[in-house]
N, C-alpha and C positions, 0 to 999 in steps of 0.2 A: 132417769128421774124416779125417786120414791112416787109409792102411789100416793095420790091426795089422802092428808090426814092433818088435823087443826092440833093433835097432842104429838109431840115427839115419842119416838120407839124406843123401850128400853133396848142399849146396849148389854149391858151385863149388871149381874147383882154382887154387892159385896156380902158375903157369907158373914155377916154377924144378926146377932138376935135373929128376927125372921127374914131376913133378905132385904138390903138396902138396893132400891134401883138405881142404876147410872143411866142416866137418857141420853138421847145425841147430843141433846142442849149442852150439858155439862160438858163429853167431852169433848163437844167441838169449841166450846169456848174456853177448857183447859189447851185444847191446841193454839187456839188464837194468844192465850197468854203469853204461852211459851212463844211461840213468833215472834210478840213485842217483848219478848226479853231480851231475846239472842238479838234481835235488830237493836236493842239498846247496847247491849254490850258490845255488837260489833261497832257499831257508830260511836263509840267514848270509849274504845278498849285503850287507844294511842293518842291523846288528846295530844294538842301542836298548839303552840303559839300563834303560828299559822296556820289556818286551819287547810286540808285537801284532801282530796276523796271522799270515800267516806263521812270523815267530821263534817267538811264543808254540809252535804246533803242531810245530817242532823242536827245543825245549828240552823240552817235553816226550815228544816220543822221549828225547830222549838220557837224559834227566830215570826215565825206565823201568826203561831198560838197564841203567843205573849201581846202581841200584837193586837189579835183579835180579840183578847179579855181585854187589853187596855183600852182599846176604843170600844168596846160593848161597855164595860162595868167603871172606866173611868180608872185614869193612875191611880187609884187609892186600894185600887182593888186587884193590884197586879199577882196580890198573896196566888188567889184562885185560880192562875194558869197552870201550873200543873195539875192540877184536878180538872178544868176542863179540858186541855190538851189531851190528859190519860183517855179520858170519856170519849173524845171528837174520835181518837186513833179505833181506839175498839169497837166502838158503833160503825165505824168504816169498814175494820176487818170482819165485824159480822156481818153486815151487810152484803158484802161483797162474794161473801162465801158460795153463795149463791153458784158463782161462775165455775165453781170444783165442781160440782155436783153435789153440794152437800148443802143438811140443812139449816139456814141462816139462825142462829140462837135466838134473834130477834123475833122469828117468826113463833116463838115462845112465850107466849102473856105472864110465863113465870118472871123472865128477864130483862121484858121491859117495866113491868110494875114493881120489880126490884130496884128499878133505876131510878123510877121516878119518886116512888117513895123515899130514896136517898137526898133527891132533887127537893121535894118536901120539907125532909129533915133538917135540909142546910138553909130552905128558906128562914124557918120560923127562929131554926138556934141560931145564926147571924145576925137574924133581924133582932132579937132580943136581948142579945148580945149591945149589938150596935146603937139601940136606943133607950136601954135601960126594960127589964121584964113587966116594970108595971106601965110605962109607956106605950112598949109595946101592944100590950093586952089591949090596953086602955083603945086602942087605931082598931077594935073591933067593931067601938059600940060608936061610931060615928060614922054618918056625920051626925044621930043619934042613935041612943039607945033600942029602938025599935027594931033595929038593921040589925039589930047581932045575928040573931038566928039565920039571916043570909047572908052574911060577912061570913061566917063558921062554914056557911054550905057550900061558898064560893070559895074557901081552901080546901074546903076536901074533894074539890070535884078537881084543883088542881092535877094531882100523882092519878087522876083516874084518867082525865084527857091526855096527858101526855103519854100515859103506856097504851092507851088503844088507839094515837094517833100513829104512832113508831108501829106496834102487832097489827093493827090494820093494813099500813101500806105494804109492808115485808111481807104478811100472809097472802092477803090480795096478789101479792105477784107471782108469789108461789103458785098460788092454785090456779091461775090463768095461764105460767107458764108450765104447769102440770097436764091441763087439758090440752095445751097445744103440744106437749110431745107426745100425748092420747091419739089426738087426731088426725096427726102426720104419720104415725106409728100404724094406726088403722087402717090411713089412706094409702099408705106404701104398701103393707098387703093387696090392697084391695086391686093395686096396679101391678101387682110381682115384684115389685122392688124391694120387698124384707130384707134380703140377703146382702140391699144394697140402699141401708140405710142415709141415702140423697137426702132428700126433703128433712127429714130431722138432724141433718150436719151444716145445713144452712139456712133455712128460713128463721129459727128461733134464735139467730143470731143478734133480731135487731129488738127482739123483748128482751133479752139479756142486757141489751147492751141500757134501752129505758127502763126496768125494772131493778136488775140489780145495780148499774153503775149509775145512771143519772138519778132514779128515786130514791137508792141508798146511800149515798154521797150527798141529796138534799135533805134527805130524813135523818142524816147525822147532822148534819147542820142545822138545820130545824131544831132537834132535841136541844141539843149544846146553848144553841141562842135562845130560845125559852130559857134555859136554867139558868143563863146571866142574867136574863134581865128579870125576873122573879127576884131572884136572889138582892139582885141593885136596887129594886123596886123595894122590899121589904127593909134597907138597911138603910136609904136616904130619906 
């Protein structure tokens, strides 16, 4: 395990102007791309009428997804499955990263307030889209005018709660499961077993298993469900 730290470590710089940083962030999330590429392309390389193998196992992803926007956001709004599908898969694959020994790009406040700021973007442009822009506006100053200035405050505090809900839980597990390979690490010296790291090949088995698999598989799901129904909310 890296040692505990709240900024990612620069990887390497690219030599233009004074040195651009690459942090883990980026390219551990350039590696998670690439992983949902190749699983895309494996899974639709040989598409069948009937589907097997392979196809079967990504018709049913998408087969989920679609599913899960339909009944979150209602048929009308089937357009936003792949955009939430894309989201759901990669919040998983960061999250989960965890279990490599690598560090989660979530645990980055760059990456989750990029998302959510996204999340934002597609409330307001949909919403104004879907009810006409002066309409729209208009759903500030009610149920009157007095309310605007906290109608304004209550969307901008949106894209901030959603990225420190996501960088909270991922960081939090990080740094807790940080000090427990500190202290197992510590405690195996302390009894001569360095040489025979025990204790740290199985006790932080079962934080692994609550932190990165069940809190980052609910923290993607969390994310994804806030963004449909924001979105739903703003557009009916």
């Amino acid at each position: 395990m890296q040692p505990i730290a709240f900024g990612p470590r620069v990887m390497f710089e690219i030599p233009i102007l004074d040195g651009i940083p690459v942090t883990e962030t980026v390219v551990n999330t350039w590696l998670i791309m690439l992983v949902l590429v190749v699983l895309a392309i494996l899974g639709t390389r040989t598409l069948q009428l009937i589907p097997k193998g392979r196809q079967n196992v990504a018709e049913a992803v998408v087969e989920v997804l679609n599913n899960l926007t339909r009944q979150t956001m209602g048929d009308d709004k089937t357009g936003f499955a792949p955009y939430m599908g894309t989201l759901f898969l990669i919040l998983i694959f960061m999250n989960l990263l965890g279990l490599l020994g690598l560090r989660p790009p979530t645990a980055d406040l760059n990456t989750t307030l990029a998302l959510a700021v996204i999340t934002f973007c597609m409330i307001h442009y949909f919403g104004a889209r879907s009810k006409g822009t002066g309409t729209y506006l208009k759903g500030f100053a009610e149920p009157f005018v007095l309310l605007l200035p906290m109608n304004i405050m209550g969307e901008l505090a949106t894209p901030i709660s959603l990225s420190f809900r996501l960088f909270g839980n991922i960081v939090g597990g990080l740094i807790v499961l940080t000090l427990a390979y500190n202290g197992l690490t510590s405690l195996s010296t302390s009894l001569g077993l360095s040489a025979f790291p025990i204790l740290q090949g199985g006790i932080p088995v079962v934080l692994h298993l609550y932190f990165d698999v069940f809190a980052g598989v609910l923290q993607s799901f969390i994310f994804v469900m806030l963004t449909m129904v924001f979105i739903s909310i703003a557009m009916d």
